[in-house]
N, C-alpha and C positions, 0 to 999 in steps of 0.2 A: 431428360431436361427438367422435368417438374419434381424429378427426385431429388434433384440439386438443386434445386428453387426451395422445397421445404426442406429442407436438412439445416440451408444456410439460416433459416427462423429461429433453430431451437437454441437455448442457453447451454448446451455443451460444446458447441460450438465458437460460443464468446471467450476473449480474453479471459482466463481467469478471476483476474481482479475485478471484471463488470459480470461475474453472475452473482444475481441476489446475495443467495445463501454464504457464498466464500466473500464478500463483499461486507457483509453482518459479521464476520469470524472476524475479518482482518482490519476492518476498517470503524465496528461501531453501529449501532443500531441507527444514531442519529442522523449518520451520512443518505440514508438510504430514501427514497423518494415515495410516497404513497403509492405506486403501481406496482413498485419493487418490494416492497411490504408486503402487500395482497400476492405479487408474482408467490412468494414463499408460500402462500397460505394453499392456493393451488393445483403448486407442484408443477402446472406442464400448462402449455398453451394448445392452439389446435395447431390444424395441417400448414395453416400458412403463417399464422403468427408462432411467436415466440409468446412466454406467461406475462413478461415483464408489456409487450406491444399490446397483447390481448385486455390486461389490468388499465393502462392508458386508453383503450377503448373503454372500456366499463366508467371506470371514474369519471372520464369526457359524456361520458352520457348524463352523470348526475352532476353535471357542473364543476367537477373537481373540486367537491365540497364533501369529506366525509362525513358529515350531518344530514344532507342530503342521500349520500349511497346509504346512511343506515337507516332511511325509511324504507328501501326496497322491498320489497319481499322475495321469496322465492322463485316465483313465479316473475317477476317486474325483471329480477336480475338474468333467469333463462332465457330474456329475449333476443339476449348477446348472443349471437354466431360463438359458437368455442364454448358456453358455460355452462354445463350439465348440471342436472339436482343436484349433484355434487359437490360440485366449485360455490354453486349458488348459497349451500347449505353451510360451508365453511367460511364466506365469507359473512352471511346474516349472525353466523354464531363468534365469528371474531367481533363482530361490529359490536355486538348483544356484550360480550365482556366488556370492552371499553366503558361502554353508558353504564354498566351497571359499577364500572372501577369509580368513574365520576362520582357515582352515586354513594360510595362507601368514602372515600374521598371529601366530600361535602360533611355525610357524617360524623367525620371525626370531631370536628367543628363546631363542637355542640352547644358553643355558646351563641347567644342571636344578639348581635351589638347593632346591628343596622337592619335597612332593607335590601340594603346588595347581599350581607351574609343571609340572607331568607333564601336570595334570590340565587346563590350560589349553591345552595341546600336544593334548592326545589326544579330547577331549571331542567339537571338532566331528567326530572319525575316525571314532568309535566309541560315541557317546555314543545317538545316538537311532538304532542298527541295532535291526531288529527281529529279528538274532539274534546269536548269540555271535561276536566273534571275538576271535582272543590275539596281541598285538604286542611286539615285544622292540624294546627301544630301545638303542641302542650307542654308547658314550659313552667320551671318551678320558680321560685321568689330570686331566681341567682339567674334570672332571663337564660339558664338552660336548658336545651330539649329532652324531655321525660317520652314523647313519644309521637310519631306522626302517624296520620290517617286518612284515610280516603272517604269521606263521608258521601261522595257521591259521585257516578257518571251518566253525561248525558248525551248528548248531540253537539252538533257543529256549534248552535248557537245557544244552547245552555243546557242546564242541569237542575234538578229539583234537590233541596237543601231540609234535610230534617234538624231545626237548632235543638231540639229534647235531645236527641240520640248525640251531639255536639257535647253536649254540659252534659250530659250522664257521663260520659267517657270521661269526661274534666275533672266529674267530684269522682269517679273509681281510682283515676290516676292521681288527686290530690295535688291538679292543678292548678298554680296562682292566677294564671298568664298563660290568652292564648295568642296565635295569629291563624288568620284566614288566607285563605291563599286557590286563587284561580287560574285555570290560564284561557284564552281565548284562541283558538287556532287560526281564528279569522287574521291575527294578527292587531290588528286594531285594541290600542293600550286606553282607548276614553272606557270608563266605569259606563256602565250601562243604567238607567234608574233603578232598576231591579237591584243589580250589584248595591246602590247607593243604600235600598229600603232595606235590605239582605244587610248589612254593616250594620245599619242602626236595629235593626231586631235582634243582630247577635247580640249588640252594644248594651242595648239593655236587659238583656237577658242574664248576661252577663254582670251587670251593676246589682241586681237583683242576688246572686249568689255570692259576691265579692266578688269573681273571675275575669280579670279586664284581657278585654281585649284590646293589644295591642296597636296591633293595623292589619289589614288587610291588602295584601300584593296582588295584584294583575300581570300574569306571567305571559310574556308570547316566547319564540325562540331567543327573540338576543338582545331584549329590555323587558319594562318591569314599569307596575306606576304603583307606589306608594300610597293608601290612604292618608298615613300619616303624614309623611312627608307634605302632601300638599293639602292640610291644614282639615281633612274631613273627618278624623275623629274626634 
């Protein structure tokens, strides 16, 4: 009786047409639903699920938000009944491609005409770290990107900012035009005083060498606060 009980779980078992993989051949990649996605990634669920029920537990765990599942770790995602280093490992390295597709994706983009294209640019970089870091962006006289950088990381609630190691990088690359760019995990988009004395030290740092700086972004997961835009440079 419990051998007929899991047998009836596995995807060999399903209609044709509803397993994953023949489901992706016959029907389109887009028809298919994040659990059945992951089902593929896999392979096989445990004794009593199927890949595609076990995938719907996983995701239900992270809110059914695959920005959420891609903070798991290894370790977060094995806590799942059914998910061995395995599954775990296959799934943190599907996720790792995606953010890193965004991120090439963003780059093609290399013109910066607003503060959403920054923010479009930088989002997948720095948008869901679980702590601080500060990036300067370097930009030629045609406001395109010549090069980005990580000038620093810190903790949950900031970061220590060298502006010399910022403009040396500016005058090697024979940059007009920068932009600054943070993100806050805290989530919380108000400019901090720091942040504010931080802008104006680049600022005139930057007036000093010809190299303006632009504006400065405040990054969290899924908004952005513009220096510029709300009138502080």
């Amino acid at each position: 009786m419990n051998s007929e009980k899991s047998t009836s779980f596995t995807i060999k078992n399903w209609a044709e047409g509803d397993r994953p993989r023949e489901k992706l051949l016959q029907k389109g990649r887009e028809v298919l639903s994040n659990a059945e996605l992951l089902a593929i990634l896999i392979g096989s669920g445990s004794r009593n699920e199927s890949a595609v029920e076990l995938c719907q537990k996983v995701l239900g765990k992270a809110g059914n938000n695959l920005n959420e599942l891609g903070r798991l770790t290894v370790k977060d995602l094995m806590t799942n009944k059914g998910i061995g280093e395995a599954k775990a490992l296959t799934i943190v390295a599907a996720l790792e491609l995606g953010r890193r597709r965004r991120i090439e994706d963003a780059l093609e983009k290399k013109k910066i005409s607003s503060s959403s294209s920054v923010f479009e640019l930088m989002q997948p970089v720095i948008g869901e770290l679980p702590h601080e870091e500060f990036h300067v962006i370097y930009l030629n006289n045609s406001n395109k990107v010549i090069d980005r950088h990580s000038l620093s990381k810190g903790g949950i609630t900031g970061t220590l900012v060298d502006v010399r190691l910022a403009f040396k990088q500016a005058l090697q690359l024979g940059a007009t035009a920068t932009i600054l760019v943070h993100n806050h995990p805290s989530g919380n988009l108000n400019p901090s005083a720091a942040d504010k004395q931080l802008t104006q030290k680049f600022k005139t740092a930057g007036e000093s060498l010809d190299i303006k700086v632009l504006d400065h972004i405040i990054i969290t997961e899924k908004a952005y606060f513009s220096f510029a835009d709300e009138g502080l440079l």
